[in-house]
C-alpha positions in Angstrom: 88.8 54.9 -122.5 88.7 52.7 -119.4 87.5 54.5 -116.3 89.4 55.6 -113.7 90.4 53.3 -111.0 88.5 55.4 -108.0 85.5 55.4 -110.2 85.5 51.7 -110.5 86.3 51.8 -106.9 83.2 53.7 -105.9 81.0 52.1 -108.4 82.0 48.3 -106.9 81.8 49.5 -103.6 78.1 51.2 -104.4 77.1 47.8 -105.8 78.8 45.8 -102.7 76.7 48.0 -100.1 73.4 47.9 -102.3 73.9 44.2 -102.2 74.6 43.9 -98.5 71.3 46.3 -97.8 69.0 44.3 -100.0 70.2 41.2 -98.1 69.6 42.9 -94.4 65.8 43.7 -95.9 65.5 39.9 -97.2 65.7 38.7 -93.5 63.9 41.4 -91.8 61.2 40.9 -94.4 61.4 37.3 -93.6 62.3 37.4 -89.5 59.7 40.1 -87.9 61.9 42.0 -85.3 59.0 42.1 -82.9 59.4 38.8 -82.5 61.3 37.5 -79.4 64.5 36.2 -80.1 65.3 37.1 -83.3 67.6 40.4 -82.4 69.6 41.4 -79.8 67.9 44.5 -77.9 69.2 47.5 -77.8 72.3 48.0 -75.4 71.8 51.4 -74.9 67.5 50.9 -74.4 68.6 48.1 -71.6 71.5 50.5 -69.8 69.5 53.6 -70.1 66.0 52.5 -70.8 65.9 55.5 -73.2 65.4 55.2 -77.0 68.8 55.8 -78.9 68.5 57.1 -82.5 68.7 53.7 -83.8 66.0 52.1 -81.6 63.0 51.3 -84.1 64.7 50.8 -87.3 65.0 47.1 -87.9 60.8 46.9 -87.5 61.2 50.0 -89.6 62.8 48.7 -92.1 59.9 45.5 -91.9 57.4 48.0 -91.9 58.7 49.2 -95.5 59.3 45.9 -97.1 55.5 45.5 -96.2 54.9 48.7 -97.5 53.1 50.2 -94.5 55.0 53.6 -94.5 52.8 55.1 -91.5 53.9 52.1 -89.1 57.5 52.7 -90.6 57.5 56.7 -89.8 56.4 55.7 -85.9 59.5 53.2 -85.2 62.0 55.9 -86.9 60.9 58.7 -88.7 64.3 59.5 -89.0 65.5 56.2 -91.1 62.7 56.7 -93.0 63.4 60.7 -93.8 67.0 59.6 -94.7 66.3 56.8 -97.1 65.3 59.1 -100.1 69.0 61.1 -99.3 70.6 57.8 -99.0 69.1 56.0 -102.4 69.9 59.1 -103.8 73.7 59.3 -103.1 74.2 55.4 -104.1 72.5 56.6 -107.3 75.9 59.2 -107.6 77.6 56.7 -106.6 76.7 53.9 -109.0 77.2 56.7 -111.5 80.9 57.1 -110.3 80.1 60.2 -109.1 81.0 60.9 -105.3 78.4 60.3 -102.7 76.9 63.3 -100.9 77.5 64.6 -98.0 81.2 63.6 -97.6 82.4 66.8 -96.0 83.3 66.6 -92.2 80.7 69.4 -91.6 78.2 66.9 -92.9 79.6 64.4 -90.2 78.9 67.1 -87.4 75.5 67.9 -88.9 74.5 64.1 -89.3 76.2 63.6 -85.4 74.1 66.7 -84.6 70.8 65.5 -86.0 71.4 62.1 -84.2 72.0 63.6 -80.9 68.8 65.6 -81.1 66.9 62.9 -82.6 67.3 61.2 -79.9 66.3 64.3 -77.3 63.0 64.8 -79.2 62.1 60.7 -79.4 62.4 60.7 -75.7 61.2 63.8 -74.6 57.7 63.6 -76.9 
């Protein structure tokens, strides 16, 4: 009995975004974003000169593809915290199950934990 077309759906789609991920590590393995001119800067890091959420997660990201986890948790502790929560929902995904955390009290929480994410990074 074929599957059903949402299943098919989310399982393409969960393939789609592994495959766009694992091609975003492949160049920021290969193109060090401490490097000048490789990446734009953060907009909100030149407006404000504060750290947003975001700001540390490409050389996060180069930190794990080298495998240097403690370098990785000091650009974003919170990309790296997430990663387990986010392999783990395209694992439910891939499975044609529905991904976590699809509720839109988990988009207030996740907007919530951004917003003091980025209190905490530039208050510490």
């Amino acid at each position: 009995m074929p599957a059903p077309r949402s299943v098919r759906r989310r399982t393409r789609e969960a393939w789609s975004g592994a495959a766009l991920f694992a091609a975003l590590a492949v160049l920021v393995a290969l193109r060090d974003p401490e490097a000048p001119g490789h990446y734009p800067s953060c907009p909100f890091r030149s407006l404000t000169g504060l750290l947003c959420p975001g700001c540390g997660t490409l050389r996060a990201l180069h930190d794990l593809t080298r495998g240097e986890v403690t370098a990785a948790l000091a650009h974003n502790a919170l990309f790296v915290a997430v990663l387990p929560l986010a392999l783990f929902s395209w694992l439910r995904a891939v499975r044609g199950r529905p991904a976590l955390l699809t509720s839109a009290w988990a988009g207030v929480s996740a907007g919530a934990v951004l917003l003091l994410w980025g209190v905490v990074r530039n208050c510490v």
